[in-house]
PDB file of N, CA, C and O in Angstrom, chain B, residues numbered from 101:
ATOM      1  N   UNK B 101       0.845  -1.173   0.000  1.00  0.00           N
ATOM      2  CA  UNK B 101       0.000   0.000   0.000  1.00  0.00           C
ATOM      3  C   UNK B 101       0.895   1.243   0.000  1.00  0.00           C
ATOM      4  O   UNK B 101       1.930   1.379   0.653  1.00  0.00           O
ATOM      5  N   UNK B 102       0.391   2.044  -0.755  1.00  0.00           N
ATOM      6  CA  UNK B 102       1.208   3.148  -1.182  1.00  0.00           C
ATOM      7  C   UNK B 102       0.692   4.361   0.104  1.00  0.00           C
ATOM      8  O   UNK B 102      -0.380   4.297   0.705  1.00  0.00           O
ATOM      9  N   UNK B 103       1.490   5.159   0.258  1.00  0.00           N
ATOM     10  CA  UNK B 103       1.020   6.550   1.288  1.00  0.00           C
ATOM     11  C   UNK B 103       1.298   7.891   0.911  1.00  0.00           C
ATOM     12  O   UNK B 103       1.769   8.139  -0.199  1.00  0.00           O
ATOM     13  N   UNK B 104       1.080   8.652   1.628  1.00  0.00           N
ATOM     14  CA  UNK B 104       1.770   9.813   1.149  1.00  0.00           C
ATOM     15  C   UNK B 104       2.509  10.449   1.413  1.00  0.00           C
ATOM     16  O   UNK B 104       2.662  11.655   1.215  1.00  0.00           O
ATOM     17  N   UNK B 105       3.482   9.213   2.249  1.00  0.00           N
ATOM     18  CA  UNK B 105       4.504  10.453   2.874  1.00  0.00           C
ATOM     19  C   UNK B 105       5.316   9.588   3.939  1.00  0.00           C
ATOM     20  O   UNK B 105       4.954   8.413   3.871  1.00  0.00           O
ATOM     21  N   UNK B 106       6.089   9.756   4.695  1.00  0.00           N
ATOM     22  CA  UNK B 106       6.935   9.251   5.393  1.00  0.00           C
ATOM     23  C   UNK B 106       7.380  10.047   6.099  1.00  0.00           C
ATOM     24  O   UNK B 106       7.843  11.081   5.618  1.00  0.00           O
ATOM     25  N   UNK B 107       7.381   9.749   7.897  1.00  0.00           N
ATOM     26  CA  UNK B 107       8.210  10.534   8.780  1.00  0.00           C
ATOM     27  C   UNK B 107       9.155   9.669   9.357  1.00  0.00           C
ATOM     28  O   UNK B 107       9.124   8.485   9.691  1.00  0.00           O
ATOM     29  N   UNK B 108      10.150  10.714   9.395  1.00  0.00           N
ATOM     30  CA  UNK B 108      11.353   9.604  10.235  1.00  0.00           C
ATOM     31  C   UNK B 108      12.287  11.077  10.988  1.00  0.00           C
ATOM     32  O   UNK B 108      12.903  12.039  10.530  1.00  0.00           O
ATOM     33  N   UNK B 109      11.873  10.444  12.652  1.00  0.00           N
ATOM     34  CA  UNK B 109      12.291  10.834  13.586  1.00  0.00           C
ATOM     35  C   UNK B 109      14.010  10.881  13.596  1.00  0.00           C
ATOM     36  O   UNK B 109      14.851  10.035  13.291  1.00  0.00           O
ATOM     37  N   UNK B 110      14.114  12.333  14.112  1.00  0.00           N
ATOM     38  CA  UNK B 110      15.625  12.268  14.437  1.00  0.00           C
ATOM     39  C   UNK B 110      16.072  12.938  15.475  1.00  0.00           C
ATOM     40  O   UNK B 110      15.814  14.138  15.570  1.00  0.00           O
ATOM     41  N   UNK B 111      16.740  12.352  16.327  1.00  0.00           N
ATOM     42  CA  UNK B 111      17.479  13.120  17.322  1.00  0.00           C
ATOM     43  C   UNK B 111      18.591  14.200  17.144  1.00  0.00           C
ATOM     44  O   UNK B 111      18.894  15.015  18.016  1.00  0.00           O
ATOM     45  N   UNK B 112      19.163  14.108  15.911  1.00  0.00           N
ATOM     46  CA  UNK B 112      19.761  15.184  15.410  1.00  0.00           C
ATOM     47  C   UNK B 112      19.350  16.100  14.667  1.00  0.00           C
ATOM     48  O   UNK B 112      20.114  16.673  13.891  1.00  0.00           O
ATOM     49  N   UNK B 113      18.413  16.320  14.745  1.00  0.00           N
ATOM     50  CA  UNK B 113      17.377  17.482  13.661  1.00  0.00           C
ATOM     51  C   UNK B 113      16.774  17.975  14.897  1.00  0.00           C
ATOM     52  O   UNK B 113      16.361  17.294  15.835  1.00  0.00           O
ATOM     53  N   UNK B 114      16.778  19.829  14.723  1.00  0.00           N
ATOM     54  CA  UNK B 114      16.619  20.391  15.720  1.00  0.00           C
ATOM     55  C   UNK B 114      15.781  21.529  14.652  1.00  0.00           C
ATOM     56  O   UNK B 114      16.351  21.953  13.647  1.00  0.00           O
ATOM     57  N   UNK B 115      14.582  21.886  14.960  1.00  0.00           N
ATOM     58  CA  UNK B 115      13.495  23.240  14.828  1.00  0.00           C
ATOM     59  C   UNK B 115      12.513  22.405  13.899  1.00  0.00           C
ATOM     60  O   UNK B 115      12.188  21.258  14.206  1.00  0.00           O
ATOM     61  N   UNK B 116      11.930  23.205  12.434  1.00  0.00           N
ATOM     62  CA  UNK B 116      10.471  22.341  12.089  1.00  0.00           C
ATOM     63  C   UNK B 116      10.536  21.348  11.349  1.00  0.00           C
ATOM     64  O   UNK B 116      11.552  21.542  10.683  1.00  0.00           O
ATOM     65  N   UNK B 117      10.055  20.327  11.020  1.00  0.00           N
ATOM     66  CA  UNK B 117      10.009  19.623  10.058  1.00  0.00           C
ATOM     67  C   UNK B 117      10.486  19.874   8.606  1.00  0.00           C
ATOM     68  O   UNK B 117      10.133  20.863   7.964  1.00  0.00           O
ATOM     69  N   UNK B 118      11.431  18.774   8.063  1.00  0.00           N
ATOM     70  CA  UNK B 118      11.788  19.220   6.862  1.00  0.00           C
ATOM     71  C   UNK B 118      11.888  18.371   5.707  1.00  0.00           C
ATOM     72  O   UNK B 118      12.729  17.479   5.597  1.00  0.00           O
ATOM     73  N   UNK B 119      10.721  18.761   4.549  1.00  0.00           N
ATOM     74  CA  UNK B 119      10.936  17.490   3.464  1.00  0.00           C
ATOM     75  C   UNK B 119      11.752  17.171   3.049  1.00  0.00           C
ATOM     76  O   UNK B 119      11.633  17.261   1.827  1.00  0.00           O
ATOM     77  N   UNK B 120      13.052  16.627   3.447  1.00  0.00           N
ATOM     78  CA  UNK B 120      14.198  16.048   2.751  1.00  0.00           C
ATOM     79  C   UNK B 120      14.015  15.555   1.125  1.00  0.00           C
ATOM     80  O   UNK B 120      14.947  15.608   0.322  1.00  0.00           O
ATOM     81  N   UNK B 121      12.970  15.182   0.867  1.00  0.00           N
ATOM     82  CA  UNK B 121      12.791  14.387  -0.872  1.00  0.00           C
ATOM     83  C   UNK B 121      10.976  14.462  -0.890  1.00  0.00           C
ATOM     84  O   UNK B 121      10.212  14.860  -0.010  1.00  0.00           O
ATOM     85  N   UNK B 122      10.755  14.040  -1.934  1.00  0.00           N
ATOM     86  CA  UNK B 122       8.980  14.510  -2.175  1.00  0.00           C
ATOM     87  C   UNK B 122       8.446  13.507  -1.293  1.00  0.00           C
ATOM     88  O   UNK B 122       8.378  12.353  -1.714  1.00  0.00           O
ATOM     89  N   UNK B 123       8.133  13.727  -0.358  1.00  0.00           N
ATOM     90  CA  UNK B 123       7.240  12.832   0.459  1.00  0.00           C
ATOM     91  C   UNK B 123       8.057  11.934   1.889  1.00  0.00           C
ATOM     92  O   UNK B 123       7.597  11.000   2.546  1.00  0.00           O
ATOM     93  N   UNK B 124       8.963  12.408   1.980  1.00  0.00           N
ATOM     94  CA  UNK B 124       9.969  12.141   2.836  1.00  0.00           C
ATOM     95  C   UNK B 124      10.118  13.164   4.144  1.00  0.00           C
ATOM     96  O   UNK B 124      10.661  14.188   3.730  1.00  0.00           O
ATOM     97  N   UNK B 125       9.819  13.271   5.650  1.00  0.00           N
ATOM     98  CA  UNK B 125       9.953  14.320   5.813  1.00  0.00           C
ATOM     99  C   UNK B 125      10.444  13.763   7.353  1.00  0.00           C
ATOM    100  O   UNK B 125       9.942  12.755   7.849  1.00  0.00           O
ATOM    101  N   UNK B 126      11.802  14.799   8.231  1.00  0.00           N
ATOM    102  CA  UNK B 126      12.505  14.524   8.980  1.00  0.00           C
ATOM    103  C   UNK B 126      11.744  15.285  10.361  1.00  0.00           C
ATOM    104  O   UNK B 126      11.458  16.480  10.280  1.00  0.00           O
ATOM    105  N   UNK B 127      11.539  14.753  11.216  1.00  0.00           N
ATOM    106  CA  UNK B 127      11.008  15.603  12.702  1.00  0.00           C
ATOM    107  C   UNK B 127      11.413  15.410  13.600  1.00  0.00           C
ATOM    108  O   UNK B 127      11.472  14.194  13.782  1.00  0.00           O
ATOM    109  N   UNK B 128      11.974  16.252  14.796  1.00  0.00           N
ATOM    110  CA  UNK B 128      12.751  16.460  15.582  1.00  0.00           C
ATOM    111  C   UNK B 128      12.134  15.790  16.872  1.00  0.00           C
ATOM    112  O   UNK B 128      10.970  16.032  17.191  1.00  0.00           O
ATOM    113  N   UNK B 129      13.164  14.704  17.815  1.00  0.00           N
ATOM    114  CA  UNK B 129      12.169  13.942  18.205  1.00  0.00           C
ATOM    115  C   UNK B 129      11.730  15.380  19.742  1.00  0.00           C
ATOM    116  O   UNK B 129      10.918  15.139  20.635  1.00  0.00           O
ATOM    117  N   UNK B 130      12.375  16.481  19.646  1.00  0.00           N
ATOM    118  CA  UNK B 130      11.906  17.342  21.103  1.00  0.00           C
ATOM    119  C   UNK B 130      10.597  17.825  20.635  1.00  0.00           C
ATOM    120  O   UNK B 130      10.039  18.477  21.517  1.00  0.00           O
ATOM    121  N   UNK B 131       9.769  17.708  19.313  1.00  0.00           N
ATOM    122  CA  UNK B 131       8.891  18.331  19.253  1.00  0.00           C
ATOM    123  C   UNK B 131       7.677  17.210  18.826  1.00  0.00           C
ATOM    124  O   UNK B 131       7.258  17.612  17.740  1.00  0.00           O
ATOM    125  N   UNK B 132       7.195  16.413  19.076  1.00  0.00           N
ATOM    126  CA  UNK B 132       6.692  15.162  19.089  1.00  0.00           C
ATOM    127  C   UNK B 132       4.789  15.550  19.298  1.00  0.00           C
ATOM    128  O   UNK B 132       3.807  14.918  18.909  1.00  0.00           O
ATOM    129  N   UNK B 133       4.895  16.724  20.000  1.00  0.00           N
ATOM    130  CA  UNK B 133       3.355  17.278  19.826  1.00  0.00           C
ATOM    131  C   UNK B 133       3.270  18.215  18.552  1.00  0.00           C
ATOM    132  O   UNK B 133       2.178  18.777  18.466  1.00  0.00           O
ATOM    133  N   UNK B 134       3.963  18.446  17.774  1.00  0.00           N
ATOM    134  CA  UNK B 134       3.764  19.092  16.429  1.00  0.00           C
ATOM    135  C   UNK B 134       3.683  18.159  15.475  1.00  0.00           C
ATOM    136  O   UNK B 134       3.750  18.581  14.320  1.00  0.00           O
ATOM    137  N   UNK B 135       3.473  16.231  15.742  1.00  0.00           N
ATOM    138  CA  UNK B 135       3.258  15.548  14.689  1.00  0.00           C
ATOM    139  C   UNK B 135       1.512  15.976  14.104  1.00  0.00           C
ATOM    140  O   UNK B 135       1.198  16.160  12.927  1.00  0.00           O
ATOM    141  N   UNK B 136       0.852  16.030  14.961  1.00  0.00           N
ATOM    142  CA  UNK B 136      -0.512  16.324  13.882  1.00  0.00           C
ATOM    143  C   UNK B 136      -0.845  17.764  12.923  1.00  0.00           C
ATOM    144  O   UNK B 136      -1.698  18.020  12.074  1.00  0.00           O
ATOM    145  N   UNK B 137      -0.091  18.276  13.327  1.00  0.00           N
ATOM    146  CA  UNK B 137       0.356  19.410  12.208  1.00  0.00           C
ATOM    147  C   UNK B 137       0.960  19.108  10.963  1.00  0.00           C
ATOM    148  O   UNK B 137       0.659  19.452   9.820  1.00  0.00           O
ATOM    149  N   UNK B 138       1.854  18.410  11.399  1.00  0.00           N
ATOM    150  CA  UNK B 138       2.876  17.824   9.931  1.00  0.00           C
ATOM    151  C   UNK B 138       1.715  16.954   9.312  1.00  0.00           C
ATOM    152  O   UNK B 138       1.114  17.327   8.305  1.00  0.00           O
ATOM    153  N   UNK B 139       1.337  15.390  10.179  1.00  0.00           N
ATOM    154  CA  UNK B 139       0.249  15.228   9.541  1.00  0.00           C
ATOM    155  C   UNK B 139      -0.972  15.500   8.824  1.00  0.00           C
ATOM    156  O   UNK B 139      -1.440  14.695   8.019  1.00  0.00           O
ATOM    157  N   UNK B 140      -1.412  16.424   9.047  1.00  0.00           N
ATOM    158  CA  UNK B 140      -2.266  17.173   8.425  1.00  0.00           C
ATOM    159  C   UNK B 140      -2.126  18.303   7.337  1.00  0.00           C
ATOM    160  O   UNK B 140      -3.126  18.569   6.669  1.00  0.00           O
ATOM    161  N   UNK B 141      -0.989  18.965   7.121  1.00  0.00           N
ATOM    162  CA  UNK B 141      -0.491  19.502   6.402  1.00  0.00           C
ATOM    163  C   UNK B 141       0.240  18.361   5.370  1.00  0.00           C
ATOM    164  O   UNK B 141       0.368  18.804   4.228  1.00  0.00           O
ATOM    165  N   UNK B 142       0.856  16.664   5.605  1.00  0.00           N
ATOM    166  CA  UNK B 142       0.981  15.920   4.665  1.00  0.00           C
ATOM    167  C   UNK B 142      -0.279  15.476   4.089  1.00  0.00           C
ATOM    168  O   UNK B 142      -0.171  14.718   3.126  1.00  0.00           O
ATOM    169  N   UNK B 143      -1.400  15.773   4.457  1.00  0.00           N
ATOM    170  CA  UNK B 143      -2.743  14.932   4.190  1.00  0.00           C
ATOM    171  C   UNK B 143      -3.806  16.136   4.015  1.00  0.00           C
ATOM    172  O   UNK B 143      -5.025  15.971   4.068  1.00  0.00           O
ATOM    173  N   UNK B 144      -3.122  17.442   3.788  1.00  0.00           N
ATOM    174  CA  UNK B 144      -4.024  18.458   3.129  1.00  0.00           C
ATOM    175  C   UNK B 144      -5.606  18.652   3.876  1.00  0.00           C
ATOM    176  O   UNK B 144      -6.630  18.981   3.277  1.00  0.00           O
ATOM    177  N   UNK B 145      -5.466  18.320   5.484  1.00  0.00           N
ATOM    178  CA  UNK B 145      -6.708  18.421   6.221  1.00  0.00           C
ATOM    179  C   UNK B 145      -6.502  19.854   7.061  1.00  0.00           C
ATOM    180  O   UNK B 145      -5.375  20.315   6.882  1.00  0.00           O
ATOM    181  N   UNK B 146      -7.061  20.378   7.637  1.00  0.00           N
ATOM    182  CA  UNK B 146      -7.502  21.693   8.583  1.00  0.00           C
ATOM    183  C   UNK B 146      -7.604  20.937   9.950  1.00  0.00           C
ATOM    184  O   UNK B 146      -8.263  19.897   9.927  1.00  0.00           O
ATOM    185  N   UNK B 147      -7.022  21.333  11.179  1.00  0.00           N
ATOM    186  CA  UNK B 147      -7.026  20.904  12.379  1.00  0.00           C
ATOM    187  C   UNK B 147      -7.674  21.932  13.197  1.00  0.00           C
ATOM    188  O   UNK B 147      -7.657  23.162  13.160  1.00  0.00           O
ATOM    189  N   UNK B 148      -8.253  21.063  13.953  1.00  0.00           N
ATOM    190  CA  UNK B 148      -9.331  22.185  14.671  1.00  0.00           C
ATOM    191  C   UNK B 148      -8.754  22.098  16.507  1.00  0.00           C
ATOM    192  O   UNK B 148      -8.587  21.040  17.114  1.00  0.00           O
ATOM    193  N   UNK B 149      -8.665  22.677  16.746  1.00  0.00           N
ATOM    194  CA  UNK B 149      -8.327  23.438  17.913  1.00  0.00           C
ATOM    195  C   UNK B 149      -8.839  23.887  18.867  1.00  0.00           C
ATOM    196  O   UNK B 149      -9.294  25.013  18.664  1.00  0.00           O
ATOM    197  N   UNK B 150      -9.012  23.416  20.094  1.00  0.00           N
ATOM    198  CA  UNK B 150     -10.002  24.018  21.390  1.00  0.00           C
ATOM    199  C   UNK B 150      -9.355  24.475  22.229  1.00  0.00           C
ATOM    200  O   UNK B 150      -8.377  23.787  22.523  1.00  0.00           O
ATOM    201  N   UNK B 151      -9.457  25.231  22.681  1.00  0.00           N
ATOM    202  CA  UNK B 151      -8.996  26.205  23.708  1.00  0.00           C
ATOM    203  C   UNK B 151      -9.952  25.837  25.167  1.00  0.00           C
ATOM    204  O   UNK B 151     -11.108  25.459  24.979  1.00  0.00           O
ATOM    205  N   UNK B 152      -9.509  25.943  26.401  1.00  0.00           N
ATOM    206  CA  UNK B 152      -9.609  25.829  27.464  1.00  0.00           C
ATOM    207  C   UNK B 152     -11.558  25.860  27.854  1.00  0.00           C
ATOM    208  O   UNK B 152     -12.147  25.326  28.794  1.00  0.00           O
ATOM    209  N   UNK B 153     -12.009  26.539  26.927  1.00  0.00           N
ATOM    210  CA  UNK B 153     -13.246  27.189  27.101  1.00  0.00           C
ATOM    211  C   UNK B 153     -14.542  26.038  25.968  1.00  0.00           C
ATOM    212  O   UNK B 153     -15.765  25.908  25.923  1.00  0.00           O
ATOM    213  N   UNK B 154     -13.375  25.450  25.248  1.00  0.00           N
ATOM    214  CA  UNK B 154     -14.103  24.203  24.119  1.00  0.00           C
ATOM    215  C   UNK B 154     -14.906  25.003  23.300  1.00  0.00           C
ATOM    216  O   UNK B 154     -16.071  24.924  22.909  1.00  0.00           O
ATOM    217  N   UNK B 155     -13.529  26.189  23.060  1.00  0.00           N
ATOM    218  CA  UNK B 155     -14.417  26.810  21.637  1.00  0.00           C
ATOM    219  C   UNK B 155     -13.590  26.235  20.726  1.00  0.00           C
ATOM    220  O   UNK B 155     -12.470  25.970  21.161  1.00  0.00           O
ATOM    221  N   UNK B 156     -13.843  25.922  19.411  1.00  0.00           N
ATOM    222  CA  UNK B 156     -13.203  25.516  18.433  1.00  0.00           C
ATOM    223  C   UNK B 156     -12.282  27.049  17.714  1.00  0.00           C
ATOM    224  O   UNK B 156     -12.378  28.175  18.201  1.00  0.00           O
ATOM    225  N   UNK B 157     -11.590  26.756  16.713  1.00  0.00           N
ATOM    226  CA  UNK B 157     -11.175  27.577  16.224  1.00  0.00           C
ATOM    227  C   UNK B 157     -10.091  26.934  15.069  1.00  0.00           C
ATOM    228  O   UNK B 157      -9.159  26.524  15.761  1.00  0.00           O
ATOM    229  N   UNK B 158      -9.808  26.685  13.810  1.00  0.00           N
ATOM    230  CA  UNK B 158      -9.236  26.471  12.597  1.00  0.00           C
ATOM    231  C   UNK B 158      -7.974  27.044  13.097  1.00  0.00           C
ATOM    232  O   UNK B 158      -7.840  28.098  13.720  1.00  0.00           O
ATOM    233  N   UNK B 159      -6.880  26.029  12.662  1.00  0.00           N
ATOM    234  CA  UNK B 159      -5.284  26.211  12.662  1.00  0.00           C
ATOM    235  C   UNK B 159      -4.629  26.577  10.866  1.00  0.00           C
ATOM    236  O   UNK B 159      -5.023  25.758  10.036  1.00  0.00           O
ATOM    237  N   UNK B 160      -4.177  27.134  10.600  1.00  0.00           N
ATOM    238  CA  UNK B 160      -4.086  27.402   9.184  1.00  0.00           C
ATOM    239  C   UNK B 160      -2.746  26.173   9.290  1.00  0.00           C
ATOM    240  O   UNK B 160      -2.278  25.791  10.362  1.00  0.00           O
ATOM    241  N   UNK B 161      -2.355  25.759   8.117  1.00  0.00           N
ATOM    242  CA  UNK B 161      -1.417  24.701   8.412  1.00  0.00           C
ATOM    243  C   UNK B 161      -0.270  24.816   7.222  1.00  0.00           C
ATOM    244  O   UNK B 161       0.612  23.988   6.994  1.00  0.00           O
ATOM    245  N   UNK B 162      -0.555  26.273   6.403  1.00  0.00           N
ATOM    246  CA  UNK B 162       0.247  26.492   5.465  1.00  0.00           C
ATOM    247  C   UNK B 162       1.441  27.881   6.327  1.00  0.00           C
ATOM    248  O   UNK B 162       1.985  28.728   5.619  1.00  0.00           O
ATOM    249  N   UNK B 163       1.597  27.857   7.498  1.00  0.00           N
ATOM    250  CA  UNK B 163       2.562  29.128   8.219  1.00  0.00           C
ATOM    251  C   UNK B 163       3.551  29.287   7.035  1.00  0.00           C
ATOM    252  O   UNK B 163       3.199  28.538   6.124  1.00  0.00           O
ATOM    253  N   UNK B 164       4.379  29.815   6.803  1.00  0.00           N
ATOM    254  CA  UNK B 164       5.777  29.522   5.760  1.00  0.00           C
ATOM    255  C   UNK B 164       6.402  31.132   6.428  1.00  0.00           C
ATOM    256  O   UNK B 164       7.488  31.576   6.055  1.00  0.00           O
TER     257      UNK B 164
END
């Protein structure tokens, strides 16, 4: 089965995620709560977000 993408954790990669090759992408293992971001930005979805109060609110997932 084919996917769209591949993460592979590194202890020597330090700040955001980085596509090394088309669909290949390296993540730093200190930041391990920013995988559903990457995920979702590899899988072209919108992550929704609640704040303390369980209001929702849309994460844009294209930052650059």
């Amino acid at each position: 089965m084919a996917g769209r993408g591949s993460v592979l954790f590194c202890r020597r990669h330090i700040g955001i995620p980085v596509e090394r090759a088309p669909g290949e992408w390296v993540h730093s293992v200190a930041t391990p709560h920013e995988l559903l971001s990457l995920l979702a930005r590899i899988y072209k979805v919108e992550l929704e977000e609640r704040d303390g109060a369980g209001d929702c609110r849309h994460r844009s997932l294209w930052r650059r």
